[in-house]
N, C-alpha and C positions, 0 to 999 in steps of 0.2 A: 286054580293056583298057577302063578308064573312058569313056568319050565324051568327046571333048576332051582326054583327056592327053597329053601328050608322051612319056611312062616309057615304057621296056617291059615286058610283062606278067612277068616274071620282078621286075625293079624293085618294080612295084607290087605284087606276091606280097610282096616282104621286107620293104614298107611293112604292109602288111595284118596279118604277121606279127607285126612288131612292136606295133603298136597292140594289138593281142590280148593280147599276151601283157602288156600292160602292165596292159590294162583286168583279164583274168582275174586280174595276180596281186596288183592292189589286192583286188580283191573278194576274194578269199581267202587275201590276209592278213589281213582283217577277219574272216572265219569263223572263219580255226584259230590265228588270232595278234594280236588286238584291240590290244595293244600297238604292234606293228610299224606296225597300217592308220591309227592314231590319230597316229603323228610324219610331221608335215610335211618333206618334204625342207627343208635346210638355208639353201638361200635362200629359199624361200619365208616362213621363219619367221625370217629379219632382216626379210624386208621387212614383216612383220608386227605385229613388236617395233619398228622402225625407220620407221615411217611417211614418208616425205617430204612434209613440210607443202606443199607448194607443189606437189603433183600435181594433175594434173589432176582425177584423181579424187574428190580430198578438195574439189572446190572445184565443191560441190554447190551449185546456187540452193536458196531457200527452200523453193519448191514443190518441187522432186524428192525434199528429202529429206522431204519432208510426206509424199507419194506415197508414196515408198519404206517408210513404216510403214504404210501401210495394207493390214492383216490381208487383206481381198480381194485386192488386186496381187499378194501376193507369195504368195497361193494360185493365180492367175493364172498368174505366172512360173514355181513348182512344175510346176505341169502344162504349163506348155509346157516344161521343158526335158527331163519326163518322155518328153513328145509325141516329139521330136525329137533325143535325145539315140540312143534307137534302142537300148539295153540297160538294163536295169533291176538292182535288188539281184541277188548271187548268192548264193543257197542251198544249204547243203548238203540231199543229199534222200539219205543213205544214208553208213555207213561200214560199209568192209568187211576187215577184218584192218588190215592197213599202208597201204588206200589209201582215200579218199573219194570219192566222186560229188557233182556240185556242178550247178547249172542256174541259168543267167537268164532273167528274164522281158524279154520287149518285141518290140519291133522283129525284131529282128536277135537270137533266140534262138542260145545257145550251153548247150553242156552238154559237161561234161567231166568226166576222172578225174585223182585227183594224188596224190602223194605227195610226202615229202621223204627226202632221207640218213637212212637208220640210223649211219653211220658216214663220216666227214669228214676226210682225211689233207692236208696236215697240219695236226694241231689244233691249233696254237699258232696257226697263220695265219688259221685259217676259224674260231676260236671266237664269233667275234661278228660271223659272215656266215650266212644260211638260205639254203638253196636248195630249189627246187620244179623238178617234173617234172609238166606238162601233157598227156593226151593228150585233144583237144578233136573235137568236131564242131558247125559248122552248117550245119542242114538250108538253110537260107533261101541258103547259098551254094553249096550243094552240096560240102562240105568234110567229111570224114568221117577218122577216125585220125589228125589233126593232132597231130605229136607238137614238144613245146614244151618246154626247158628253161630256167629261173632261176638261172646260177651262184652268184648271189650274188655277185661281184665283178667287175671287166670284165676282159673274155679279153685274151692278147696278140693283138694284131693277126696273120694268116694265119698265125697258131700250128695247130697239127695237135690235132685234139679228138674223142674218138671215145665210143661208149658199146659197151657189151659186154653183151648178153642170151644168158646158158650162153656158149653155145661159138660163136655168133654176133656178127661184128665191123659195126659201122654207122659211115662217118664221120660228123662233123658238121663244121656250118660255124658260125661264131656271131660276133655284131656286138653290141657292149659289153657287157652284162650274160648276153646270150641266146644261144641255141644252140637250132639245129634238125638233120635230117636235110639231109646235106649233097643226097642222092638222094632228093628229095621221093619219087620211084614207090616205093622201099623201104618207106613208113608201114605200109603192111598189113601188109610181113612182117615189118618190125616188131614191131606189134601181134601178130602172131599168135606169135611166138617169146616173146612174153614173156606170152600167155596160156596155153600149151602148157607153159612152162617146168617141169620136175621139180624135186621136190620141194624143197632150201634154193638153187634158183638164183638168182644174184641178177644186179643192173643195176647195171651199172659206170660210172662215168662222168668221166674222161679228158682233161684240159684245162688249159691253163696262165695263168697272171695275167698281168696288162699288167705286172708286177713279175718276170716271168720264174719264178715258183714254179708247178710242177706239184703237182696236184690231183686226187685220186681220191674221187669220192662215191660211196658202195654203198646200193644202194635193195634193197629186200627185195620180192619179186613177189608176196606172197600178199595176195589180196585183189585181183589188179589186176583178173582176168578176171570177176568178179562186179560190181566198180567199173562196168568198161566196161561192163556187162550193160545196168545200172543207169542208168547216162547215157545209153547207145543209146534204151533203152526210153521214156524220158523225152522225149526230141528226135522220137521219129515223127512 
């Protein structure tokens, strides 16, 4: 548990969880989707378009905003929020069939493998929704087979959501857009059923919209056990 929190360590795990999966999957929608990384959520870009003259913020003295151009400060400010921000760019460092390996720099290193759906049911509903499948580790927390999904749309609330690797059933559990293993101890064998996987096994993945429409994504496994290789190897 954090020093000082009040959460329970389960609590702060889903908080943890979440932030991750947020941070990784800007960073990589900016690697495999430049489009996606590049639109601003939807208010963020009224209030953009839409200034309110009378904010505070707009209601710089002379001098700050003198400051505020000045090419040293704001090389200044770059590096401190490099400093303190505790994750850097994430790269990809390898593609391997249907899946990639990705790595950040900084603080709080993370390295992971992903893929998205080969196939999206139903299409009519999910044509202009992406989803991502995370299996992460950082070393710096001791966190290793972090397996993370992106539905793309937010789940029904204590909707039943599961993933299927071959012949292997995994619940999950998931809070608005995300889904994890519902049995965190599970990640390993996890991982390891969908490394071992023969030959056209796929990953199934099982969950219904706050709109009550169920939803099947099918991931293709090949490429995942070299992916993970590839991230492991990278995080030592």
């Amino acid at each position: 548990m954090i020093k000082g929190s009040k959460l329970p360590p389960s609590a702060l795990a889903l908080v943890a969880r979440v932030s991750l999966l947020c941070l990784c999957g800007g960073a990589l929608l900016f690697a495999a989707a430049p489009a996606f990384a590049k639109s601003k959520p939807a208010a963020d870009q009224s209030e953009e378009k839409n200034p309110d003259p009378k904010s505070k913020t707009d209601k710089k003295s002379a001098k700050d905003q003198k400051d505020s151009k000045n090419p040293k400060d704001a090389k200044n400010q770059k590096d401190s929020k490099s400093q303190n921000g505790g994750v850097g760019k994430s790269e990809q460092i390898g593609t391997f069939v249907d899946w990639g390996a990705f790595a950040t720099q900084g603080k709080d290193r993370t390295c992971y493998a992903m893929s998205q759906p080969k196939d999206r049911q139903p299409k009519t509903k999910l044509k202009d929704t992406t989803a991502y499948i995370f299996i992460s580790m950082r070393p710096g927390e001791g966190v290793k087979n972090e397996v993370a999904i992106n539905l793309g749309y937010a789940a029904k609330e204590n909707a039943s959501a599961s993933a299927e690797v071959g012949d292997q059933t995994f619940e999950l559990i998931t809070k608005g857009t995300n889904a994890w293993l519902k049995n965190q101890d599970e990640e390993d064998k996890f991982v390891k059923a969908a490394k071992t996987a023969k030959g056209a096994a796929k990953l199934t993945v099982k969950a219904a919209s706050a709109k009550g429409t169920t939803t099947t994504d099918v991931y293709s496994l090949k490429g995942v056990s070299q992916a993970l290789d590839r991230a492991v190897k990278e995080c030592q």
